[in-house]
Every structure is written in C-alpha cells, then in structure tokens.
N, C-alpha and C positions, 0 to 999 in steps of 0.2 A: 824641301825643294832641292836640298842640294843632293841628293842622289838620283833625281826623274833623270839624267842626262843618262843613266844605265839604263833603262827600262825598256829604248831602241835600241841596245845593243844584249839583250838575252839570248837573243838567237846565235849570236855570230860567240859572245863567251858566257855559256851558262853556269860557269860559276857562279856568277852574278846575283842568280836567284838565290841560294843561299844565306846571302847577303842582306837582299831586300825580305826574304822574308820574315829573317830572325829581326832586322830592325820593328816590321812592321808588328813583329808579337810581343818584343820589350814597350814597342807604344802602347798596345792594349794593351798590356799589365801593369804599365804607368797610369794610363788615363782611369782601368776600375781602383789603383788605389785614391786618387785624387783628378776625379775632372778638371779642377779651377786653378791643378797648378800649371805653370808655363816652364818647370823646368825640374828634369830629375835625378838623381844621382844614382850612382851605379852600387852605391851599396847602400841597406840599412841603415839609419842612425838614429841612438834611442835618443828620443825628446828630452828626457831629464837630464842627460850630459850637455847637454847645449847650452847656449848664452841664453838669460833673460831675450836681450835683442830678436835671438835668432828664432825663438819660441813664441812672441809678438808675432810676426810677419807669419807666422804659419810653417818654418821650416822643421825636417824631423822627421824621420820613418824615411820613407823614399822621395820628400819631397826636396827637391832643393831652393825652390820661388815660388810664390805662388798669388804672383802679380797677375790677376784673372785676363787672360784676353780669348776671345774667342776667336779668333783665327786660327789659335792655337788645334785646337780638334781638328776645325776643316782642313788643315793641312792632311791630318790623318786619313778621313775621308777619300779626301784627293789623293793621298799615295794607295788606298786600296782599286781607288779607281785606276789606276797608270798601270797596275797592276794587272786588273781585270780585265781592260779593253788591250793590253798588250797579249790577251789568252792566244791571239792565231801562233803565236812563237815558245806558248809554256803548256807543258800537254800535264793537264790537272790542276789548272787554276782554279777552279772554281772551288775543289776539295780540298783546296789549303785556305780560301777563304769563306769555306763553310766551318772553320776551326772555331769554335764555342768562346774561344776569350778574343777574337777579332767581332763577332758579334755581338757582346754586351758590352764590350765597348764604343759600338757603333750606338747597339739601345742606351748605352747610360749619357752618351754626350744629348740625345733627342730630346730625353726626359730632362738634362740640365739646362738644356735651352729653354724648354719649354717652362719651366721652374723662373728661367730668369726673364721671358717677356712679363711676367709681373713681379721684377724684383725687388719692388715696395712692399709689398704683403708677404709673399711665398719666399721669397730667398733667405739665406744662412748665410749667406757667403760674407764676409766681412774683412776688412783689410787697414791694417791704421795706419795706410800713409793716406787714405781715401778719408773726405767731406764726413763730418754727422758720423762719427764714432765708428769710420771704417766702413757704414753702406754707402757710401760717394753721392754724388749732387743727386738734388731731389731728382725727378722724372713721374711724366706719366705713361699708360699704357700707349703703345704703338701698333702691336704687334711685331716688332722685330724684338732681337734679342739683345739685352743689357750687355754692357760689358764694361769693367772697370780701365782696361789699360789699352792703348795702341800698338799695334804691331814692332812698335820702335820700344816697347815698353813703359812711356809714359803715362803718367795718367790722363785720362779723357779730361775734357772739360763739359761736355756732355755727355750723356749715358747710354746712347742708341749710334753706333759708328755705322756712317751709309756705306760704303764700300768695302768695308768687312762684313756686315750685315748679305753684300749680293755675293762675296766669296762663298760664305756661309749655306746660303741658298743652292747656287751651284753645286754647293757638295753634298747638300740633301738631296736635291734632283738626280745627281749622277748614283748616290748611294739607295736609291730609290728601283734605278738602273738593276744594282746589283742583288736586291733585292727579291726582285720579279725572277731572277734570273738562280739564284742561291740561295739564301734564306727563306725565302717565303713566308715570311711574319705578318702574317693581316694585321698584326699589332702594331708594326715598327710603319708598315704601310699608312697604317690610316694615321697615327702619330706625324711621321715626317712629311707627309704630304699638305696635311695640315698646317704643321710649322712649316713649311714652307710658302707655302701661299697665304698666311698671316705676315710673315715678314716682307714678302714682294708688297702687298699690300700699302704696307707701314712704308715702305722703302718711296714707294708712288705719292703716299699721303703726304708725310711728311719731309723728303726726303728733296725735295726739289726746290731752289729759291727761285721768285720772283725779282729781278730788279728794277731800279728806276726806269731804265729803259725798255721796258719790256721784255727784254733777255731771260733765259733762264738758264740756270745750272744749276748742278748737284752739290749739296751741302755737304760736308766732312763728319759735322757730327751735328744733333739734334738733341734736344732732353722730349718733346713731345709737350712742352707746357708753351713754346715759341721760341726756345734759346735754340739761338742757331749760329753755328762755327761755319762761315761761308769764306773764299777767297782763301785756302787754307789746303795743304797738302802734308800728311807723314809721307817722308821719302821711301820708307818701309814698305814693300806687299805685303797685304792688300792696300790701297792706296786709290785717289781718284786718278790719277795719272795712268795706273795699270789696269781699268777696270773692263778694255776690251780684251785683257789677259785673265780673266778674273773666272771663266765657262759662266759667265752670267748673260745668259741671249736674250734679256730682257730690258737690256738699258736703250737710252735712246740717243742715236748715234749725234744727232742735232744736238741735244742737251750736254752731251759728254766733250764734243767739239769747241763748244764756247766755256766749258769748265776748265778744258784744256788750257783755253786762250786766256784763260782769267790768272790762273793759279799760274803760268808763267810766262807772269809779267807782273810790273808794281803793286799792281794792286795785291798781292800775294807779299809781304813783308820779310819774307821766309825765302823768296827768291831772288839766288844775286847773280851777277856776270861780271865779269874781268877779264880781262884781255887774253885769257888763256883756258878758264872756263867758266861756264853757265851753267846751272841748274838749282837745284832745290837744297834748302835747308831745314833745319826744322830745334821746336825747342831743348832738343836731344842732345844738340853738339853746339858749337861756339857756335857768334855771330860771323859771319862772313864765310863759313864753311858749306862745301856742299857734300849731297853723301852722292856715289860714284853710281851706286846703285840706280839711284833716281835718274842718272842720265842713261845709264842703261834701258833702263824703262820707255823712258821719253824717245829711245832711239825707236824701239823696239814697235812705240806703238804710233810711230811718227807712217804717215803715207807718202814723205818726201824722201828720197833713195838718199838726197843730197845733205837733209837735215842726219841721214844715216852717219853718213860718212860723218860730218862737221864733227858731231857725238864723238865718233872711234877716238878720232883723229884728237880732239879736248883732254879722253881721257889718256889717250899714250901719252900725250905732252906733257899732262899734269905729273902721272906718275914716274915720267921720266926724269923729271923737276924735282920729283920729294924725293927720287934716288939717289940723285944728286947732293941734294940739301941734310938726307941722311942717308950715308951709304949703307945698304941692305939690300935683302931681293924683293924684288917689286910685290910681291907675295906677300905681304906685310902690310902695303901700302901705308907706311907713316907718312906723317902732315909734312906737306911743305910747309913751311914757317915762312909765306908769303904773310904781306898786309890784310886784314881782316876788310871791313868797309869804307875803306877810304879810294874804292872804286878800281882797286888793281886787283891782284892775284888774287881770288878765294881762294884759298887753301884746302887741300883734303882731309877730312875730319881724324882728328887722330883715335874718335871713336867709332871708327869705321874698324882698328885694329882688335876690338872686342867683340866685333860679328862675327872676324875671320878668324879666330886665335892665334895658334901660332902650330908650328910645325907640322907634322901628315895633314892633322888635319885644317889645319888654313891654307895648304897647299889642296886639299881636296876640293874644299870649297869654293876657291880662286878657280880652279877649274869649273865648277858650278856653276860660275857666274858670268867665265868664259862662255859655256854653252849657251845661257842664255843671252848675252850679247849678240849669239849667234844665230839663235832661234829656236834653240831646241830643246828649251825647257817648257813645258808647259807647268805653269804653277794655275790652272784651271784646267788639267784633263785633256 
C-alpha cells in the first residue's frame, strides 16, 4: 500500500517503474518460496543456525514470520493491478506482467486459498501460538478462505475474517481482469472465479448479523459453526471501517452504514474518545490508545466533508501533543503519554512506531499515509 501513491505519478517520473517492478518480482519470489508467510528477509538463513524458538514459528530460508494472514497476497494482487490499469502511461505493461514468476505466484496464492476454505481436512499450515496444536479454533466450511491472523497481526478468534475475505475477492476479480487480458490461463480462470464466488457466497451466508432490533451489520470474524465476533473492528486494512475502500462492489451500502454506526460507538469496547481525539483501538496496542490509521480511514470513508476535517484537524493536534511530550519528528509518531481510560487524552499507540519504522523508510511511509489521508491511495485498485 505504501508505494500505490507512485503508480499516478509514472508518467510525469518514470523512474519509478523500475522501482515498482523490481518490488513486485521480489514479492513473487517471496510468495513461491512461502505463501503463508507475512514477512521476508532480504537474505537467506540456514534453519539449523537458528534458535529452537525461531525454528517453532516457522522462521529460516527466506522466511522471516510466518503468522498466516491472507490479506497478505491480496495486497500482491492489488499492486499488479495499480500496475496494470495504470498501462495508458507505461508502454509494455502487459509483458512485464506476462513475466513467469509474477504468475505462479498469482496461481500459487489461488491454489493456497482454495486449500484453506477447508482448512480442517486439506491444510498443512500450522503455527504454535494458534489453538489445537497450531491449526487455530475449530471451524466449518463456508466457502470463504481460513486465516490464522489479522491484518494488525493478531491472532483471529474466529477462522473466516469478513472484510479481509471481500479484499480477497476483489483482488481475484481484478486479477481475473488481468487474466483475460495477459495470461490467458483457462486454469487460473476457472479456479479464481470459482474461489471467488464461493467466498462472496460464504461472505453473504454467514457473514451478516441479525440484531435485537432488527438491524443488521457485518460481522468481523465468523468460525461458520455460529461463533461470531460482531461490534468489533482491527484498526488495520482490510477492516470493516475501510470496506467501501476495499474494490469489493458487492457489499451493501445499508448494511455497511449501521456497522459503521455500531463499531463507533460503545457498543464497540475497542472504541474511545477524549477531548482531543476519537477513534478506534484494538487488542494490539494498550487500552485507551487509538491507531491514527483508523481515523484516517473513518475520515476517508466518512460522506461528511465536516466529519473530514474534525479527523485532520484530531490527528495534527494529537501529533502535535506527542511532539511535544516527546521531542522527535512527527514521522515517528511516539505516544503521548496522555491518561489511558479515565475519559481524557487517548494517547497514540506507541505501537504505531513499529508499522512506521524508523528512518527513509518511516519517512516513506508517513508519506503513504499522507496520501491516503488525501485520497490517493487506492488500497482496492
């Protein structure tokens, strides 16, 4: 996500492409070493030098984490697509992404999808901070696709995540696009189309609550046996909050509108406000903290110009406050060490500083996140 803010601007410095492509071909030689991992390192490392610990979790060869989330891929996806539909400004898009290791990486994430909508029978994947020996909570079939972790990196507490599930979908439908168009795989065709319309399916079936009132909204997470995670938001994209951000044109705008209204406000445990700002938390980071990102989001997908502004205006103040409270550049964002829940200051998460890093590149990113504040990220195409 944090490189689409270049993908408008090819045309005007093509350097650029260089850039985007060679990232997008370290992804596909990341993804055919390890689908299910979420994170890689830049060089080798042989498994037998490693810690007990580090050989547990799966780390070793090129893997560096390998805390399963599926959002992971579809961001992949999604950067071939920014890619592809930006073709009127890159002359020979299509033959950089007819490149052999960009598409068995595209087929290998379909096939690991499709592996994990019955990931009680059919999957391998295993992880020991996860339930029952590392295959996580029970679950039954839905059709959408399993995942062990949240976009925030937590673990689920159900097995089937809605709103990473419609990201998911989205970037099979667009890669579907690319498809028809470059690849030309009756294989990959009749596969992703499939798994796609198994999981809108699943997303419809199960994925919707009823409440007392008759209301309905979209659930956070599901197992498919009844457990359902409702009133509930990760502050992270994919997310219910970001899901008209999400290229999923199949949700429904009624249903999204009172999930909106649910998820921030009390009923949502996870969301606080204080005199300086509001939004979302989550079990990621302390109590009383919100993540910055989440108000970006809420600004982003707000229809009030004025709820716009409130956003901006919250988060200069806050990070004007934690530069204050710890002198640095705003680029950092460390926590104000305001009161947690005793109804004042929510503080900035100080695990916000481990999304951003630290130097080029947390200043890259802060840029990133700039743009999307501004509008001109598309983290769905």
């Amino acid at each position: 996500m944090q490189l689409s803010i270049y993908f408008p601007r090819l045309a005007t410095y093509p350097a650029l492409r260089g850039i985007l492509e060679g990232t997008m071909r370290a992804q596909a030689f990341y993804i055919v070493q390890d689908p299910y991992a979420n994170a890689y390192t830049s060089r080798w490392r042989d498994v037998d030098k490693l810690s007990k610990a580090d050989r547990v979790i799966g780390r070793g060869g090129w893997v560096a984490t390998r805390n399963y989330e599926l959002d992971s891929g579809a961001y992949f996806l999604n950067m071939m697509w920014n890619y592809f539909s930006t073709s009127p400004a890159i002359f020979g898009a299509e033959r950089f992404l007819n490149e052999t290791a960009l598409f068995d990486a595209a087929m290998l994430l379909v096939d690991t999808w499709v592996v994990e909508q019955d990931h009680e029978r059919r999957s391998s994947y295993r992880y020991s901070e996860l339930a029952r020996g590392g295959l996580g909570p029970e679950s039954a079939y839905t059709g959408m696709s399993w995942s062990g972790h949240r976009p925030s990196d937590d673990p689920q507490t159900y097995s089937y995540n809605i709103p990473v599930n419609m990201y998911a979908v989205g970037a099979l439908e667009r890669a579907l696009t690319i498809n028809a168009r470059v690849w030309r795989s009756q294989h990959f065709a009749a596969a992703a189309a499939k798994l796609a319309t198994d999981m809108r399916a699943g997303i419809e079936a199960h994925g919707i609550v009823t409440h007392e009132d008759g209301s309905r909204s979209y659930a956070y997470e599901v197992d498919g046996q009844g457990g359902v995670l409702c009133d509930f938001d990760d502050p992270n994209v994919p997310s219910l909050l970001s899901i008209p951000l999400l290229g999923y044109p199949h949700f429904d705008p009624a249903i999204y509108a009172n999930t909106r209204a649910r998820i921030l406000s009390d009923k949502n445990k996870w969301f606080f406000t204080g005199p300086v700002l509001s939004g979302l938390g989550s079990p990621h980071t302390p109590p009383g903290h919100v993540w910055p990102l989440a108000v970006m989001v809420g600004a982003l997908t707000s229809d009030d110009p004025g709820a716009r502004v409130t956003a901006f205006r919250q988060l200069l103040r806050a990070l004007a406050m934690a530069s204050c409270t710890n002198p640095c550049p705003l680029w950092k964002l460390l926590p104000a060490r305001g009161p947690g829940l005793s109804g004042q200051t929510p503080g900035l998460s100080c695990c916000m500083r481990t999304h951003l890093g630290s130097g080029a590149m947390a200043r890259q990113r802060w840029v990133g996140w700039r743009g999307l504040r501004r509008g001109k990220v598309g983290v769905g195409g």
